[in-house]
C-alpha positions as CSV (number, residue, x, y, z in Angstrom):
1,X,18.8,21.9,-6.7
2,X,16.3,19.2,-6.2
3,X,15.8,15.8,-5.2
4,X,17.4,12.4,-6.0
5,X,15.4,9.8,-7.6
6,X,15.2,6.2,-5.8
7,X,14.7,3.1,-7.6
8,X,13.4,0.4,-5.3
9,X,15.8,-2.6,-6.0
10,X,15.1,-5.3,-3.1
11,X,11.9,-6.1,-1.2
12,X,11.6,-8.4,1.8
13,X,9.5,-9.4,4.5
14,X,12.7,-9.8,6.6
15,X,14.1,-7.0,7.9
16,X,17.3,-8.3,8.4
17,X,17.9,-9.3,5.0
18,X,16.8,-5.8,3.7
19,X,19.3,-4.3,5.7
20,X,22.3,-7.0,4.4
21,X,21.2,-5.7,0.9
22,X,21.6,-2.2,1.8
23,X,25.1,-2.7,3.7
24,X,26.1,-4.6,0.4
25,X,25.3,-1.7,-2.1
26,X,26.8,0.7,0.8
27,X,29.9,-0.7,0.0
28,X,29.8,0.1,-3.5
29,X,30.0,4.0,-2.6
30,X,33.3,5.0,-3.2
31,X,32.6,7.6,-0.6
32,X,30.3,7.2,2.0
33,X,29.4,9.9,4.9
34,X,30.7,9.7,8.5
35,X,26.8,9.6,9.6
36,X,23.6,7.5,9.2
37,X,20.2,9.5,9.4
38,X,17.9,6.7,11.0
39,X,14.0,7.1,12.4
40,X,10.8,5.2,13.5
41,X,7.6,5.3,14.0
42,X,7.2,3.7,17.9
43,X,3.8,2.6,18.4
44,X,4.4,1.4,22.0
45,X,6.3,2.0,25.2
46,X,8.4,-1.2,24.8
47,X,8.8,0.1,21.5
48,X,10.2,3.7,22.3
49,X,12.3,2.2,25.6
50,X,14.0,-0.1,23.2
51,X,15.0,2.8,20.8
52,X,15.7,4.6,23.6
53,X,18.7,1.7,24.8
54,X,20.0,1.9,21.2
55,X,20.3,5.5,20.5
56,X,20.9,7.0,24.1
57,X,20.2,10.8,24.2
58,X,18.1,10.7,21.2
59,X,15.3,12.7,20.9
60,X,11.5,12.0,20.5
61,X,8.5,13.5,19.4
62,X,5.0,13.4,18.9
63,X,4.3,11.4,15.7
64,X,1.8,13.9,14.9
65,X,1.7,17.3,16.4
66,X,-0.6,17.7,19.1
67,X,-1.4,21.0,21.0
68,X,-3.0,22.6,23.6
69,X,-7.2,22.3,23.9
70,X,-6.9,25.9,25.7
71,X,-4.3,28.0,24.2
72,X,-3.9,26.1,20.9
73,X,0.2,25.9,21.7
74,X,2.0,23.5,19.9
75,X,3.1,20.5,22.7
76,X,6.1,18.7,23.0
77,X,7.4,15.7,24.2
78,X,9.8,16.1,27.1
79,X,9.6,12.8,28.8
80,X,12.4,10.4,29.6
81,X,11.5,7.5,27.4
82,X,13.9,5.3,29.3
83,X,12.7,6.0,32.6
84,X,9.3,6.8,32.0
85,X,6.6,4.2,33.2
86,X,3.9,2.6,30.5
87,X,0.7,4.4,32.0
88,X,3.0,7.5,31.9
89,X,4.3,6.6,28.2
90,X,1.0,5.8,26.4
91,X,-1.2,8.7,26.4
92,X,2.1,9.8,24.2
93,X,1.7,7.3,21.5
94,X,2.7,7.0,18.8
95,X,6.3,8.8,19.2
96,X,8.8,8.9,16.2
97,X,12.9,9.0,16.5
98,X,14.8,10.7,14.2
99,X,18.8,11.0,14.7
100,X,21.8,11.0,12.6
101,X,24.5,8.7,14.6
102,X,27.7,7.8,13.5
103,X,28.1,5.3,10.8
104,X,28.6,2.2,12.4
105,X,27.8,2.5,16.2
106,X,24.2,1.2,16.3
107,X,22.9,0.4,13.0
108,X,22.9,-3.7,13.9
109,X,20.9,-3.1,17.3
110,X,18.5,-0.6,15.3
111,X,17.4,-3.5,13.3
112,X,16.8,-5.7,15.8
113,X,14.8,-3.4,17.9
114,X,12.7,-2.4,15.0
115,X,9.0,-2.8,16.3
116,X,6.1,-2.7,14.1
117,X,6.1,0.6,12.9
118,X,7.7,2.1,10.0
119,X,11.8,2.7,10.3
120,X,14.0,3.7,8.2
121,X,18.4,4.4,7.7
122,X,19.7,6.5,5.3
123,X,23.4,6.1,4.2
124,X,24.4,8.9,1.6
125,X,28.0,8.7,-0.6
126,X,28.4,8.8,-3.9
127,X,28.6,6.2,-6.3
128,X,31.8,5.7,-8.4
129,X,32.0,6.6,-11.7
130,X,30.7,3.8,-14.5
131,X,30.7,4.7,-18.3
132,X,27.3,2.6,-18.7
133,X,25.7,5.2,-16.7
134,X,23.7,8.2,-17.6
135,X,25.1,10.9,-15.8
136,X,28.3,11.1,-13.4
137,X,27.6,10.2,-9.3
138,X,26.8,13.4,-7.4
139,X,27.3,13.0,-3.5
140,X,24.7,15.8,-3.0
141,X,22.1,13.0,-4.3
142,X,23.6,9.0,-4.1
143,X,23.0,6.8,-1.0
144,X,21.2,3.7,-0.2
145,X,18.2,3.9,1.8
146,X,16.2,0.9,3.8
147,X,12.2,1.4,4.7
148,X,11.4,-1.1,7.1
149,X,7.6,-1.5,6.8
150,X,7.0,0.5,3.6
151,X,7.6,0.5,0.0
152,X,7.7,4.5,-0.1
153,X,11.1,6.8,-0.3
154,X,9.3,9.8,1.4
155,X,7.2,7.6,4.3
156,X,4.1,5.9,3.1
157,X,1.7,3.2,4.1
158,X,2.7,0.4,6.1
159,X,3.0,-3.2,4.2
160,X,4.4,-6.0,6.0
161,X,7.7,-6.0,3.3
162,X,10.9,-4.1,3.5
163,X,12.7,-1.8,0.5
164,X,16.3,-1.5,0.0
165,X,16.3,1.7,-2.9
166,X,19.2,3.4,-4.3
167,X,20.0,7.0,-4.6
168,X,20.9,8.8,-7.7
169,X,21.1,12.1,-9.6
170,X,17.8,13.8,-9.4
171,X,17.8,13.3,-13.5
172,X,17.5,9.1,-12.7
173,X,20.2,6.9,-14.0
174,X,18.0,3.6,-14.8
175,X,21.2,1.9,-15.8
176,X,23.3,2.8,-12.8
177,X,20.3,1.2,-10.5
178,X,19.9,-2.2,-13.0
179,X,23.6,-2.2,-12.1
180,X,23.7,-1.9,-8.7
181,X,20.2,-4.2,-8.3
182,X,22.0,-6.7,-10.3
183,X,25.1,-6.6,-7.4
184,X,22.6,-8.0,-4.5
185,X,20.9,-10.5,-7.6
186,X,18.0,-8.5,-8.2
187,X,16.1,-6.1,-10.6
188,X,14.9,-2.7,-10.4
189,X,11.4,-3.2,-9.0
190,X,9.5,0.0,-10.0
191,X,9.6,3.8,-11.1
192,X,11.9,6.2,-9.7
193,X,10.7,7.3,-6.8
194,X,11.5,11.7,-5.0
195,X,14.4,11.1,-2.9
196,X,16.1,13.4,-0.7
């Protein structure tokens, strides 16, 4: 039961570095799931249309919920993003993606469609086991996770910078995160943050 506990480890303001980092303490896992859980926040139509061309089929939604001045239903989006004209798009806005996909198939073409929202990829595992750690790897918990556009686990504010954190048991393993910070040549840059 609960959640892991993130350690912020790199911070950037290039997104394509940040997500380097994070591929490079991804290989570390000694196991890693067959899926990546990846999202943004799309704040225009070119925006959503370029999501849309990376992660066809995906869904999207409403950033915030919305519903019905009458009957006080909940509304949803149904649109085809792809298809879907600009005047048609942007009485939407902002829309958000959420989608696990299979690791590997669009992860590189995520990045570079990132707009200037918020984003995020997830990529859990399970670290090997290291007798200088505090407590043994627990796949339920490990994983790397990039924010593009925030320095917050569970969604923040938007800053201009981008996080790499690391995963761990929900008890924190300080040492196992200096460890793995240290791989990519840097430093455990705050407290443990509530991870997944």
């Amino acid at each position: 039961m609960g959640n892991s506990r993130a350690y912020p480890v790199f911070r950037t303001s290039d997104a394509a570095l940040a997500f380097t980092q994070a591929k490079r303490l991804c290989a570390l896992l000694e196991h890693q799931e067959d899926e990546v859980w990846l999202g943004a926040e799309l704040h225009t139509a070119a925006d959503a249309r370029r999501m849309a061309a990376v992660v066809p089929g995906a869904s999207f939604d409403h950033l915030e919920s919305r519903t019905d001045p009458v009957t006080g239903e909940c509304l949803w989006f149904d649109l085809d993003v792809a298809s879907a004209d600009d005047s048609t798009l942007e009485p939407h806005l902002p829309l958000e993606i959420s989608e696990h996909v299979p690791r590997g198939s669009v992860e590189d073409r995520f990045v570079a469609a990132l707009g200037r929202g918020i984003a995020w990829m997830h990529w859990q595992g399970r670290w090997p086991e290291d007798p200088d750690a505090e407590h043994h790897p627990i796949a339920k918990y490990d994983g790397v996770q990039v924010v593009f556009h925030g320095d917050a686990v569970q969604i923040g504010e938007w800053t201009e910078l981008h996080t790499v954190f690391v995963h761990v048991t929900n008890w924190g393993d300080l040492p196992r995160a200096r460890k793995l910070a240290a791989h990519i040549g840097s430093e455990v840059l705050g407290e443990a943050q509530l991870g997944w």
